[in-house]
TORDREN-482259 format. One record per residue (C-alpha): residue in three letters; x, z, y. Coordinates in steps of 0.5 Angstrom, whole numbers, padded with zeros to 4 digits, always signed. Example, Ala and Ser with C-alpha at 12.3 -4.5 7.8 and 13.67 -1.06 7.14 Angstrom:
2
ALA+0025+0016-0009;SER+0027+0014-0002;
//
This chain:
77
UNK+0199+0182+0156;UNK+0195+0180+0163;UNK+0191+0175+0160;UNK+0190+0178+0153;UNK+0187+0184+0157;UNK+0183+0180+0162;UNK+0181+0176+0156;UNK+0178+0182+0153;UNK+0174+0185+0159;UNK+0170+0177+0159;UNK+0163+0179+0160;UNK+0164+0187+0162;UNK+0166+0187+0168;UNK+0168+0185+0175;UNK+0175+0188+0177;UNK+0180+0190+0171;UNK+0185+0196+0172;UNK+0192+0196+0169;UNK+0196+0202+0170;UNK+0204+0202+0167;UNK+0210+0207+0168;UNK+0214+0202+0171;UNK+0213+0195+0175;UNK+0210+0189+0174;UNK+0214+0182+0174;UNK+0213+0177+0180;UNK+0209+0173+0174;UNK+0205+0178+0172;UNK+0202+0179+0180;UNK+0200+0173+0181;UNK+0197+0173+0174;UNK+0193+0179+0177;UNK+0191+0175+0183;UNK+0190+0168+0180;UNK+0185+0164+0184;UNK+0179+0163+0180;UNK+0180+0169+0175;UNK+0177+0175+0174;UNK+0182+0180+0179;UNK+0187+0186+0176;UNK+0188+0190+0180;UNK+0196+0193+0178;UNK+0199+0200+0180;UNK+0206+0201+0178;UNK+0209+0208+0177;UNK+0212+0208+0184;UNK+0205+0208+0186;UNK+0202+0211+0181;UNK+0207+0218+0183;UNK+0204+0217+0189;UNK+0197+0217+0188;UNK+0198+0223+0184;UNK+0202+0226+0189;UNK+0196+0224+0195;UNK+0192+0227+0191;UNK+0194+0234+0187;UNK+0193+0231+0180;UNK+0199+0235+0176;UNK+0204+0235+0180;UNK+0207+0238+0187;UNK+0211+0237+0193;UNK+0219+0239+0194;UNK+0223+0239+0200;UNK+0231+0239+0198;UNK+0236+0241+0203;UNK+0241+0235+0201;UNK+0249+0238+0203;UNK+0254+0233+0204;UNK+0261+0234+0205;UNK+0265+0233+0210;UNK+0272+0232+0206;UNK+0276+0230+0213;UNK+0276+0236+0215;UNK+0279+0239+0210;UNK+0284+0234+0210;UNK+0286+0238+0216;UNK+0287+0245+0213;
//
């Protein structure tokens, strides 16, 4: 896929940009830095929540209280 994409973007630019929900395979980021090719850059869905968290886009922040329970205690009633 990084290839055919990188096929297609020949003579349109100097850096490409791939963007998935999920994450890239260790071959597809080599692939993406490949010596000698035109560089893509990859944002995974972790860090494209991220990106979209930084900076406002669609999304907001909440704190959750985590409870946790402390089953020995109970043991003892």
């Amino acid at each position: 896929m990084l290839r055919d994409f990188r096929g297609a973007m020949q003579g349109r630019g100097e850096k490409g940009l791939l963007i998935a929900t999920g994450s890239f395979t260790s071959g597809a980021k080599a692939e993406a830095s490949r010596d000698g090719a035109t560089p893509i850059d990859l944002v995974d869905g972790d860090r494209l929540c991220d990106l979209l968290k930084l900076h406002g886009f669609g999304v907001e922040s909440r704190q959750v209280e985590q409870v946790l329970v402390k089953t020995e205690f109970f043991v003892e009633i």
